[in-house]
N, C-alpha and C positions, 0 to 999 in steps of 0.2 A: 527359357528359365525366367521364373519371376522375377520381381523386384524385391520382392523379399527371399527368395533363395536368394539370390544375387546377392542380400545384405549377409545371410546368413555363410556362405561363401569367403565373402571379404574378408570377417571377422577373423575367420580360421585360417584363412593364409596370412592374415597381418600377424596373427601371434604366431604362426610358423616363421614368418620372414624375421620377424624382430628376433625371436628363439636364436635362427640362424647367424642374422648379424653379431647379437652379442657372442653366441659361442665361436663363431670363428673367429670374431674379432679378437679375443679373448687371450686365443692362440697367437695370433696374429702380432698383437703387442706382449706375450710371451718369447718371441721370438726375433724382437728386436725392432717388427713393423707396426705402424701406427692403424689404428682401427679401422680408418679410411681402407687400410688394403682387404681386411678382411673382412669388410661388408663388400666388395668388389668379387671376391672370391667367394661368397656366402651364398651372393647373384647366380654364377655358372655352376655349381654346386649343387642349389636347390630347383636348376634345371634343367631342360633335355640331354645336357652334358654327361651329368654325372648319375640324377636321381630319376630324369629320364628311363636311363640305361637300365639300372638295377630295378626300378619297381614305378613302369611308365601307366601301370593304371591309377596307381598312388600318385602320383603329376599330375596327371591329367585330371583328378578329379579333387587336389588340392587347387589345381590353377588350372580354369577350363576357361576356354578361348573367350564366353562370353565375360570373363572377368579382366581382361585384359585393359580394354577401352577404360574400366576403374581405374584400374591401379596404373594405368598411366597418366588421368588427372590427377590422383592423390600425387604421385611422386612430382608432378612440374609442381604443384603446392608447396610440398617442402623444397623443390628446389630453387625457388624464385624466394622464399621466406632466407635460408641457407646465404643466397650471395648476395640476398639486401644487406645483411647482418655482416658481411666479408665489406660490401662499399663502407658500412657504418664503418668500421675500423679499419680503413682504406686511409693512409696520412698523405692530403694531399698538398699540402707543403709539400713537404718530404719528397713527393715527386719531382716537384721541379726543382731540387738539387740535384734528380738522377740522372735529368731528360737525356741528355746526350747518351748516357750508356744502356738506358732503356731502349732507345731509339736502336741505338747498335746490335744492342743483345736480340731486340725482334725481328731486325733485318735478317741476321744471320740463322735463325729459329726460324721463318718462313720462305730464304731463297733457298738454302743448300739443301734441307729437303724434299722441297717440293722442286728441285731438277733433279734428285736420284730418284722421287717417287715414279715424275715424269718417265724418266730415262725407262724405270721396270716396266712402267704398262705400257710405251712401246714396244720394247721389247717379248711383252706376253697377248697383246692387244690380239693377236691372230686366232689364239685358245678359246673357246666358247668354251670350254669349262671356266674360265674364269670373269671374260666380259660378255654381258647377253650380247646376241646378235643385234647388230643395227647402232651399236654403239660406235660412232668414228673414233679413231686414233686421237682426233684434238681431245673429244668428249674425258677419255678414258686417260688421259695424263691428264688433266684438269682435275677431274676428281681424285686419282692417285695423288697429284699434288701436294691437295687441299687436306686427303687423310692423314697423309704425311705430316705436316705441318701444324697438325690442331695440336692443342696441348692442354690435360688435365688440368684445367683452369679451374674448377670447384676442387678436383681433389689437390693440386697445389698447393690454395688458398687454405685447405684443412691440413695439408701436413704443416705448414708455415704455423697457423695455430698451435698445432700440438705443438711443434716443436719450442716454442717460445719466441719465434721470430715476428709477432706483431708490433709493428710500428717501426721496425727496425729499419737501415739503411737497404742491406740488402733484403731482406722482406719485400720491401714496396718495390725493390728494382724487380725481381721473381715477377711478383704481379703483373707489375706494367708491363713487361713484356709477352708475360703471357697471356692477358688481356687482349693484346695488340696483335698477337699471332691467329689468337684466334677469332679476335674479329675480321680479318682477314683472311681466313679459312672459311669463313662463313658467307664470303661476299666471293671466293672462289668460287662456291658451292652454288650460291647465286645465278653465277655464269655457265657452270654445266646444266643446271635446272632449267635454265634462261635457252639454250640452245635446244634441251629436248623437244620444249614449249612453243618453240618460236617465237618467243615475244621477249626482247632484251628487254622490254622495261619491267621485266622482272628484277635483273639483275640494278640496273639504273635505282628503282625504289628501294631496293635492300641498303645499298652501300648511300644512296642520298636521305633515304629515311632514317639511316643512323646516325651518319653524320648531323644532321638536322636536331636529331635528339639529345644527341651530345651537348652542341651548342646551347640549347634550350632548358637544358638540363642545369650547365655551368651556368649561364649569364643572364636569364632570367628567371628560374626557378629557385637557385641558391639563393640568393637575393630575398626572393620573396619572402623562401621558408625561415631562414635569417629572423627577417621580421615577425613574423611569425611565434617561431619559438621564442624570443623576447617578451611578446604576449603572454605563450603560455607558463613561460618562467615567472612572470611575475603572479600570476593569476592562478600559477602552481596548477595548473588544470592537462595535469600528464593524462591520468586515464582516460577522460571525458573526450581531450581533442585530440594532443600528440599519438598516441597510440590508433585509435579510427582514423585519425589523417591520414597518417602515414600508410595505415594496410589501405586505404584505398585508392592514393596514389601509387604507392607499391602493384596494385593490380594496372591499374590506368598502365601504366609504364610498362607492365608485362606485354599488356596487350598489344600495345602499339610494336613493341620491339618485336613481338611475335608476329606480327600480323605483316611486318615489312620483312619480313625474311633475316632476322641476325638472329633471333634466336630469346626468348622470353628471359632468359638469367643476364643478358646483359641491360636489360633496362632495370633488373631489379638491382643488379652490380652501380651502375650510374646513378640511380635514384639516391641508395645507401649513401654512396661518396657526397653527395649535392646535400644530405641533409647537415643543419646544424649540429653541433658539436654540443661538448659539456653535458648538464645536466641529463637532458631527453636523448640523446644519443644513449648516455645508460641505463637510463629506466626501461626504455625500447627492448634491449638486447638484453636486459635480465627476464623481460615479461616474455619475449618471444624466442629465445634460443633454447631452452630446452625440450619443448615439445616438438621441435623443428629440428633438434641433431636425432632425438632421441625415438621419437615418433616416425616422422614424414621423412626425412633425410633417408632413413633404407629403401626405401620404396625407388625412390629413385635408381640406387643400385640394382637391387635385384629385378627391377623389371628390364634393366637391358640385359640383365644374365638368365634372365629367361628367354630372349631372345635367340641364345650362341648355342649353336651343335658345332663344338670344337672336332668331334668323332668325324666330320666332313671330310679334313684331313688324314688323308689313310693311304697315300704312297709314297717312294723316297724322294721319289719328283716333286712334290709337295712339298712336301719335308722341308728339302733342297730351297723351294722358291720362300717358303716361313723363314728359314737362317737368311737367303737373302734379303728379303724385305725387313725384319730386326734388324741384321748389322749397318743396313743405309739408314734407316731412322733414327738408331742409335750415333753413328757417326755422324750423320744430317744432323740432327736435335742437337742430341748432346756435345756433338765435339763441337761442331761450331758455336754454340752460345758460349763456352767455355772460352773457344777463342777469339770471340769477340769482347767478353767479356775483361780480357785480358790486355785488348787492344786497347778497350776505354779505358785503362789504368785500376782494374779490379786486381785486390791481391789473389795470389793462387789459387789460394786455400778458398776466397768467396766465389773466386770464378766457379772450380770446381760445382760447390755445392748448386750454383743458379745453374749449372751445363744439369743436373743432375734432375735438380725440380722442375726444369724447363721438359726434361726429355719423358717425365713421365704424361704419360696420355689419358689411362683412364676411361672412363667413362664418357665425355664427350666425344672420343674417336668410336665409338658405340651408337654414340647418336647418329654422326654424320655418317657411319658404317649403315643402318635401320636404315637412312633415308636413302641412301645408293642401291641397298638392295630393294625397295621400297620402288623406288621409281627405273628400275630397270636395268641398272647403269651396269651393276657387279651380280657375279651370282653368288650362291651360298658360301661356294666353295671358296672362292676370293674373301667373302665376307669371316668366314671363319678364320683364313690365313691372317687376314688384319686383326680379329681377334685377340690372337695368341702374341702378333705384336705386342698391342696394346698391353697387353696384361703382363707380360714378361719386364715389358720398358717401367713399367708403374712399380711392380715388386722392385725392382732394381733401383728404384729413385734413391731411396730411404738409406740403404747400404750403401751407396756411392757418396752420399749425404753425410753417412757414420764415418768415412773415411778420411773426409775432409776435417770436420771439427773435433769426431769423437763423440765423447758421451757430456762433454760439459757446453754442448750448444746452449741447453735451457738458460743456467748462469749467466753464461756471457751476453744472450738477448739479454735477459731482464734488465742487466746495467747497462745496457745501449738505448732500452727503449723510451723514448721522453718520458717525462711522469703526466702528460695530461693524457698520453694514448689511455685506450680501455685495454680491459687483459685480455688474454687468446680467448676466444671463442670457444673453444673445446678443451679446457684446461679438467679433464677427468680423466 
């Protein structure tokens, strides 16, 4: 395929994907869930799943394998653009009044899953339908673990938006722990990579690269930028510098987080936090958040839902091991942040909601799902069973979410939120 079919290609599944995302979404928040879930479902939908099935020469020739490698740069674009714009309104004050129950709620969000995750793939470790051959038992609870345990950290950060929760108390506690879960999902993941390889300074660079970034991020770069935007506050020179800065420190930081193994949205997530506040923090986020929810942001969805043949799953035995693997994530996830949350002294009613946003997974359990299958670890049929996890626990957030506060969550953020935060992100 040319370069120019190939563009001619793109055009035509970008206005199918975006067609897709707004009408399912459409439904989606028709029905009481926020947009986010039905661009997630727009994903499996408009692929082998569903459109596959009914009319697979129309797939294949709306989204042919050479298009793929595109639209999986286009979507890291909107999605490094996406969670800079989450760090921008990232309060991080506000965190360190949480720390202790951030700390708490991420503990209990990365152990108790990731030993029932463990617990199933020993328990299934024996099945080459589900782990390829050559995978040892450590390999295969490592990564079970680690899928266990990630958490829908971009779609989190978008339901918290819609819902009204930016800047709020529990807001940023959400974050931080989910932030923290899944930086640690990632540096699991690290260590199974690292074993396949035989080279542990895989995992060593992942988790010391990060760390390093962080530091550098908080105590020398803030700082700088600081100064910085004082510059260009006074010198009012938003367009010229703050806006090219920032996108191209924003890449700088992709690159490097991607490039040590944690994952490119968490440097674009730390960068966002680390920038200056006030002024430039909103000119930023009016110039670049619409073409990035609106535009680039589905992309990302739907190219891991083009990834999923859910139809994989087609016996009771299956079946059987998909309700097991839901109700440990669900009780993993959700119940224990809940109960930790309650331990740090959270009222019910907010533990609830964080057991609820914590337990949705999303689309980063898709990513780190792609790379397992990717590098050998799971096969399809496992990767689809985590699938259907994933997707069930993420519908489910929202409704467990409505149960706790009701329908007047939006009001009551609004009068919690400081008045210097910016507003949600996705207030459409």
């Amino acid at each position: 395929m040319s370069n120019h079919e190939l563009s001619i290609v793109f055009f035509l599944a970008l206005a199918a994907i975006l067609l897709a995302c707004r009408l399912v979404g459409y439904l989606a928040r028709f029905v009481g869930q926020p947009q986010v879930v039905g661009e997630m479902i727009a994903g499996v939908l408009i692929g082998p799943s569903l459109l596959g099935l009914i009319a697979p020469e129309a797939q294949a020739a709306l989204f042919p394998k050479a298009l793929m490698p595109v639209l999986y740069v286009v979507a890291q674009v909107g999605l490094v653009l996406y969670m800079f714009l989450v760090g921008l309104d990232f309060d991080v004050e506000l965190l360190r009044t949480r720390a202790r129950s951030a700390v708490t709620v991420s503990w209990a969000g990365i152990l108790t899953p990731f030993a029932l995750g463990a617990a199933i793939a020993w328990a299934v470790h024996g099945d080459t339908a589900l782990f390829a051959e050559g995978v040892s038992i450590g390999e295969a609870a490592l990564f079970m673990g680690a899928a266990m345990s990630i958490t829908a950290f971009p779609m989190l950060a978008r339901i918290i938006y819609e819902r009204g929760l930016s800047g709020t108390s529990m807001g940023t506690l959400a974050l931080a722990a989910g932030s923290a879960d899944d930086a640690a999902a990632w540096c699991i993941l690290a260590v199974v990579l690292a074993s396949f390889s035989g080279q542990a300074s895989i995992a060593v660079w992942a988790i010391g690269g990060g760390v390093a970034f962080g530091l550098f991020a908080f105590f020398v770069l803030r700082p700088l930028l600081a100064r910085a935007g004082a510059w260009i506050e006074k010198r009012e020179a938003y367009d010229s510098v703050a806006l090219p800065g920032a996108l191209m420190l924003l890449a700088a930081a992709a690159w490097y987080t991607d490039m040590v193994g944690i994952y490119a949205v968490f440097g674009a997530f730390v960068l966002g936090a680390a920038m200056p506040r006030g002024e430039i923090a909103r000119r930023i986020e009016k110039q670049v958040q619409p073409l990035t929810v609106n535009l680039l942001l589905p992309l990302f969805f739907v190219y891991s839902g083009l990834n999923t043949r859910i139809g994989l799953v087609n016996s009771l035995a299956l079946w059987g091991l998909a309700l097991l693997v839901l109700l440990a994530a669900t009780l993993g996830k959700g119940g224990a942040c809940y109960a930790a949350a309650r331990v740090s002294g959270e009222p019910p009613r907010e533990a609830l909601g964080i057991g609820a946003l914590m337990n949705a997974r999303g689309l980063m359990e898709l990513i780190i799902l792609n790379i397992g299958l990717e590098r050998g670890v799971i096969t399809p049929t496992l990767f689809s069973i985590m699938v259907i996890m994933a997707i069930v626990t993420t519908l489910t957030a929202l409704p467990v979410f409505n149960l706790a506060f009701g329908r007047q969550v939006v009001g009551e953020a609004a009068l919690a939120r400081p008045a210097a935060a910016p507003g949600p992100l996705l207030d459409d």
